[in-house]
C-alpha positions as CSV (number, residue, x, y, z in Angstrom):
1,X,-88.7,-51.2,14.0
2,X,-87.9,-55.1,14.4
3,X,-87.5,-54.7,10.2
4,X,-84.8,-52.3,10.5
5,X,-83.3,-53.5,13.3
6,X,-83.0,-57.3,11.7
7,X,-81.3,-55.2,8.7
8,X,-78.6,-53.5,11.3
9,X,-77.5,-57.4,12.2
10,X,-77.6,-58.6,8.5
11,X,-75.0,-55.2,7.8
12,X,-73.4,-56.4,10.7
13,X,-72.8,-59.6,9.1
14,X,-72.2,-58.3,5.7
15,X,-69.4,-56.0,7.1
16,X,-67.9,-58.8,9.6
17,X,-67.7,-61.1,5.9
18,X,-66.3,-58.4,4.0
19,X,-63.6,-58.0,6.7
20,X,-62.2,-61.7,6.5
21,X,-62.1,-60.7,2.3
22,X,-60.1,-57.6,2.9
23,X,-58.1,-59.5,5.5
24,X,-57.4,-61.4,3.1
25,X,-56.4,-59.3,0.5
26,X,-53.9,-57.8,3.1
27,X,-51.8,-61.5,3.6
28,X,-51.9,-61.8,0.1
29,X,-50.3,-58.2,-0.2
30,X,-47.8,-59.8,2.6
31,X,-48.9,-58.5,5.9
32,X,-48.4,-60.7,8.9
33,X,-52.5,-62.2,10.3
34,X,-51.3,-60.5,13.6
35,X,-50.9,-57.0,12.0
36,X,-53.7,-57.4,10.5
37,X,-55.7,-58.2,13.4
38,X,-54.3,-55.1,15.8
39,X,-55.1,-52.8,12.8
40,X,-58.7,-54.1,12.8
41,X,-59.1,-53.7,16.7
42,X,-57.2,-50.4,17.1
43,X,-59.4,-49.1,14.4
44,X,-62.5,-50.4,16.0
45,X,-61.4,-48.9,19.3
46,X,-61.2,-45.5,18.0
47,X,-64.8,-45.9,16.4
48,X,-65.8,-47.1,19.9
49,X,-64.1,-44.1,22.1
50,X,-66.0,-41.6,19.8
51,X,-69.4,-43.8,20.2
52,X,-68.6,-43.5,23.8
53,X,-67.7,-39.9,23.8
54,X,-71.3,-38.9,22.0
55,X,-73.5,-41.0,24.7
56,X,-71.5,-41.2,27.6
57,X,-74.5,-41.9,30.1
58,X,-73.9,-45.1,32.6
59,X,-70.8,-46.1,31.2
60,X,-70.3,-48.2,34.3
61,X,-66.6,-47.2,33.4
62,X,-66.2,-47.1,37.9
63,X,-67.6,-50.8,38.2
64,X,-64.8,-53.5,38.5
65,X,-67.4,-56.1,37.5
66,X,-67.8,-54.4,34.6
67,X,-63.9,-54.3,33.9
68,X,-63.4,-57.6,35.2
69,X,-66.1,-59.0,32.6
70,X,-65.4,-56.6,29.7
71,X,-61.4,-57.9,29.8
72,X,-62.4,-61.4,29.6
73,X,-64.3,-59.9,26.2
74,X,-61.2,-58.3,25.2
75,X,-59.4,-62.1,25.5
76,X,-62.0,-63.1,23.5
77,X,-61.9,-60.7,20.3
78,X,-58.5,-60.7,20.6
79,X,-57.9,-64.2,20.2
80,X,-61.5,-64.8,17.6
81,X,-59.5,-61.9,15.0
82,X,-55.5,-63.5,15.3
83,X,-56.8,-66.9,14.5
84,X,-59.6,-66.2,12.6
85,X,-57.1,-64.5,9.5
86,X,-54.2,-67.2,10.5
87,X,-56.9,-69.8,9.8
88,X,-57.5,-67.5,6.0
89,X,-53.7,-66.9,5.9
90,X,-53.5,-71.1,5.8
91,X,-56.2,-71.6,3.9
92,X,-59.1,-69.7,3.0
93,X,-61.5,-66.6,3.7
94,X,-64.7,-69.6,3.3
95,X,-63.0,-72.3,5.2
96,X,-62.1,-69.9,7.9
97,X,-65.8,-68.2,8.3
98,X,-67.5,-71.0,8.3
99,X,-64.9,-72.9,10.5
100,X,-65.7,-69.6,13.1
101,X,-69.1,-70.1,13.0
102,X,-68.8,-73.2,14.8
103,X,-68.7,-71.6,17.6
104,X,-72.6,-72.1,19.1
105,X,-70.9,-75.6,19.3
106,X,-69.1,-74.6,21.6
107,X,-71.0,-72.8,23.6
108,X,-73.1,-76.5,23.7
109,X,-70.2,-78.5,25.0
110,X,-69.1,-76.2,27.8
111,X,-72.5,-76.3,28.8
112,X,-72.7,-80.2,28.6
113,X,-70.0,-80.0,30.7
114,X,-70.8,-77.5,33.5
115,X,-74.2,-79.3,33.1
116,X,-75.6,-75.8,32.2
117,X,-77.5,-77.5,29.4
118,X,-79.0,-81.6,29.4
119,X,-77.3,-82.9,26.5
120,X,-79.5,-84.9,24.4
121,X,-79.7,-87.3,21.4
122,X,-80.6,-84.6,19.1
123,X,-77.8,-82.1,19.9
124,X,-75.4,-84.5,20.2
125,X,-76.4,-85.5,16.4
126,X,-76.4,-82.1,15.1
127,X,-72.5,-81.8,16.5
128,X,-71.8,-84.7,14.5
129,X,-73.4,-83.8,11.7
130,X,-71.1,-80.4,11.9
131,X,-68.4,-82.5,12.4
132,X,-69.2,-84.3,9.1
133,X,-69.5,-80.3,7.5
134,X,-65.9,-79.7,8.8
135,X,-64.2,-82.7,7.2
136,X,-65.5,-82.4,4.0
137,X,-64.6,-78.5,4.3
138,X,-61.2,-78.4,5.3
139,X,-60.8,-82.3,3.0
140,X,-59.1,-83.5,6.1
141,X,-58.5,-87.0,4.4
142,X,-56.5,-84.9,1.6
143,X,-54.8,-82.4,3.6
144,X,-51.4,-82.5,1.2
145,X,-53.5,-81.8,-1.8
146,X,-52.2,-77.5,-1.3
147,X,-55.8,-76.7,0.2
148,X,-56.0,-75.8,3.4
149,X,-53.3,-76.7,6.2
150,X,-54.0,-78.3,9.9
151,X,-52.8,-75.1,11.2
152,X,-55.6,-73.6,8.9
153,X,-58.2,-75.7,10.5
154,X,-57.2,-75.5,14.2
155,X,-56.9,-71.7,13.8
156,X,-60.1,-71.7,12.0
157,X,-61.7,-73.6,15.7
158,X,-60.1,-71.8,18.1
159,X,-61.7,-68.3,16.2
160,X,-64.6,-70.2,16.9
161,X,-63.6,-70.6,20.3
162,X,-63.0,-67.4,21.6
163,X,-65.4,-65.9,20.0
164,X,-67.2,-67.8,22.4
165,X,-65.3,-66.4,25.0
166,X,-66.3,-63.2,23.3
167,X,-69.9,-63.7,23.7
168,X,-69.7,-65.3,27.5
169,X,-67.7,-61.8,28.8
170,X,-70.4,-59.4,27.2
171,X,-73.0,-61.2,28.1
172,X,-71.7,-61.0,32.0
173,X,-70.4,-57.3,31.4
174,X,-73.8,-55.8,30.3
175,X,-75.7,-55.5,33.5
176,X,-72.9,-53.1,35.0
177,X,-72.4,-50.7,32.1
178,X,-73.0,-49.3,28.5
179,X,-72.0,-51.3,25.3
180,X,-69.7,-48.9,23.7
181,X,-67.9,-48.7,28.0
182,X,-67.5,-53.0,27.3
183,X,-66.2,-53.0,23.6
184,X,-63.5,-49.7,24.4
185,X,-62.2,-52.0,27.4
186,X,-62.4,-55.1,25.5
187,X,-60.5,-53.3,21.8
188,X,-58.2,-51.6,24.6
189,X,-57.3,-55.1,25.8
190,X,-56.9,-56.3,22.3
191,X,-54.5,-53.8,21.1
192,X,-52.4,-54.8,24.2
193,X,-52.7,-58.3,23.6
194,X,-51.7,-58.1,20.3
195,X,-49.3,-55.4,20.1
196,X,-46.4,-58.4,20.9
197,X,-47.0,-61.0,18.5
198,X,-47.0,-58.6,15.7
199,X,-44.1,-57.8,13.3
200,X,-42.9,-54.1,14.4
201,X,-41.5,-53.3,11.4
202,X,-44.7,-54.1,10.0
203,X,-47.2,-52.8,12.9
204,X,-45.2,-49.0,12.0
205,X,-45.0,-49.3,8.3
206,X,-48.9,-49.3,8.3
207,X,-48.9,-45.6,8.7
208,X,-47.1,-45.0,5.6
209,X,-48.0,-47.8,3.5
210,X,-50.5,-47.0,0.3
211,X,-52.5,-49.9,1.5
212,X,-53.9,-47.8,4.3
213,X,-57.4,-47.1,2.6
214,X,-57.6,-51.1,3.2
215,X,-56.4,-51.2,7.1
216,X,-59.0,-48.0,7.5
217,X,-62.2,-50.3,5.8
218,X,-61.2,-53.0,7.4
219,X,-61.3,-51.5,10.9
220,X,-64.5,-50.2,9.8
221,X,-66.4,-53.1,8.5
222,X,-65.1,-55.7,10.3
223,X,-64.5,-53.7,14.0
224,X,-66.4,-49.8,14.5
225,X,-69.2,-49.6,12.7
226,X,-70.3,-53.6,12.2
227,X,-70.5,-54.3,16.4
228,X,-72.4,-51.0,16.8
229,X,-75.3,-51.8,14.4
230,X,-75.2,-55.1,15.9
231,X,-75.9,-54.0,19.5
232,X,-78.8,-51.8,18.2
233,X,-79.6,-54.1,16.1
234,X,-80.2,-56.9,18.7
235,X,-82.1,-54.4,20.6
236,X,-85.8,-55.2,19.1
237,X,-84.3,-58.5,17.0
238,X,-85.2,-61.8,18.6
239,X,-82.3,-64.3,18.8
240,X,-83.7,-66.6,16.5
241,X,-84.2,-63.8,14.1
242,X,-80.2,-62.9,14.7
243,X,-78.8,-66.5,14.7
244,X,-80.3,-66.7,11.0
245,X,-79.6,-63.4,9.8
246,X,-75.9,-64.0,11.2
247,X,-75.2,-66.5,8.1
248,X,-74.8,-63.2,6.1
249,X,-71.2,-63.3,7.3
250,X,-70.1,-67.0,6.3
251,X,-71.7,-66.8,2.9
252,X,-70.6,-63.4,1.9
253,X,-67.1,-64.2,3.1
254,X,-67.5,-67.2,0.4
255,X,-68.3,-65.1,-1.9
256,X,-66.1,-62.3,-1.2
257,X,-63.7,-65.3,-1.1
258,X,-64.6,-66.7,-4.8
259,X,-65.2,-63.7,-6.6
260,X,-62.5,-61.1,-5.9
261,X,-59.6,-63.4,-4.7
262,X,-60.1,-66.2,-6.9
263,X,-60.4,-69.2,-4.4
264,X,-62.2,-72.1,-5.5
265,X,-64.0,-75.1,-3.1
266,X,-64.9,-78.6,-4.5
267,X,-68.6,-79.7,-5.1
268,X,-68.4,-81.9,-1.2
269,X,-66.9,-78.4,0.4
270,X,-70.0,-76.3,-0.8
271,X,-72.4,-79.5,1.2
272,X,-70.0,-79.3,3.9
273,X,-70.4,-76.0,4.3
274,X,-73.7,-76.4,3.8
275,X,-74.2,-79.1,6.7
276,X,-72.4,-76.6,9.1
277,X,-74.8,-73.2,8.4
278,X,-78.1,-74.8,8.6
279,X,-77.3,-77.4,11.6
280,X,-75.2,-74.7,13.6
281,X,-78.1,-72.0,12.8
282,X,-80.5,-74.5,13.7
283,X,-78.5,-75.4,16.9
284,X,-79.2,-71.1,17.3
285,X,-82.3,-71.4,16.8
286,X,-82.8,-73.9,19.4
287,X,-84.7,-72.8,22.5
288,X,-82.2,-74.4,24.4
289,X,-79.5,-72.8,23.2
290,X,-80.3,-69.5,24.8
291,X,-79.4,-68.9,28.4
292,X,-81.2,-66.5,30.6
């Protein structure tokens, strides 16, 4: 059981890196990061309605806590997907992923500063040490050079940061209903969120466009199908277990990255990235690092 259920997270993580590739094939086609993003979410919530359709048992759907929580979610995806494939629309599909998987480091300063969580020595290292990872990633000394942009690297953060967000709202929505009830109010927010930024012309010529097969994986991979073998996944996987299978998504986004759209990184950007999965997955790994 905890093997298969380790394996749902890992094809989690696989389909969340294959997303940012395909996202990226879509900017490079010429769809607006925005577009892109709704397409992913509305898809997802779709996926999610039907999950919730088959096993509708103690949705919580009648609980405002649950609404309240769930919507603060919704925030969160919402603003993790937009700047998440801005970050790879100004950059890359690697520098973006691993950018977003900063985000345990944030989790660690909010708590530093809510004094949820002592901040010692040893944590306050490791964030340097990520913060060593980042500038040799995103070659913030050479930033002209045609690599990635500032906007790149801010965007690339910020998906960090509301996926945090992301994380905080479920966690605080899960006592008062069912998963699939928390991600079909938090898609639903999404879709409205996003629904203005995005081009119009764009957001209808989707429907007709031959890149639809595309749109449809992506929604797929990187929205339905990935968070629902995540949450059974995490079911009988210890956190530990899930913060180091969850590295799946930065590397294959890399590869996905390398291989089929032809990016390239520099010898220091591979041990930058390198210095940001093993000391944020450590960070994970931490006991402290895990509230409640």
């Amino acid at each position: 059981m905890k093997g298969a259920s380790a394996a749902c997270v890992a094809l989690a993580a696989l389909g969340w890196g294959v997303s940012g590739g395909i996202g990226g094939m879509l900017m490079a086609a010429g769809w607006d990061p925005f577009v892109v993003s709704l397409y992913r979410g509305a898809i997802g919530l779709l996926f999610v309605l039907v999950w919730l359709a088959v096993r509708p048992r103690q949705s919580g759907l009648s609980n405002r806590r649950l609404w309240f929580w769930s919507m603060i979610a919704g925030i969160g995806v919402a603003g993790n997907f937009a700047f998440y494939f801005v970050s790879i629309a100004e950059g890359s599909v690697a520098v973006a992923a691993t950018l977003m998987y900063c985000a345990p480091v944030f989790v660690y300063l909010v708590s530093f500063a809510l004094k949820l969580e002592s901040a010692t020595g040893l944590k306050w290292a490791a964030m340097a040490v990520v913060m060593v990872g980042i500038v040799l990633l995103t070659r913030i000394h050479d930033m002209g050079s045609g690599g990635v942009t500032w906007l790149g690297v801010g965007a690339g953060l910020l998906a960090g940061l509301f996926y945090a967000l992301f994380i905080f709202g479920f966690k605080y929505a899960a006592p008062h209903g069912s998963p699939q009830a928390i991600l079909l109010i938090a898609f639903a927010a999404l879709v409205a969120l996003l629904i203005w930024p995005s081009d119009s012309h764009q957001t209808i010529a989707v429907l007709s466009t031959p890149d639809w097969p595309l749109f449809v994986a992506l929604g797929l991979f990187g929205a339905g199908l990935s968070f629902f073998l995540y949450i059974v996944g995490l079911r009988h996987t210890a956190p530990t277990v899930a913060a180091i299978v969850a590295m799946v998504e930065p590397v294959t986004a890399t590869l996905f990255g390398v291989v089929v759209l032809s990016e390239s990184l520099l010898g220091s950007q591979i041990f930058g990235m390198a210095l940001i999965l093993v000391t944020v997955t450590a960070l994970s790994v931490y006991p402290g690092a895990r509230h409640g």
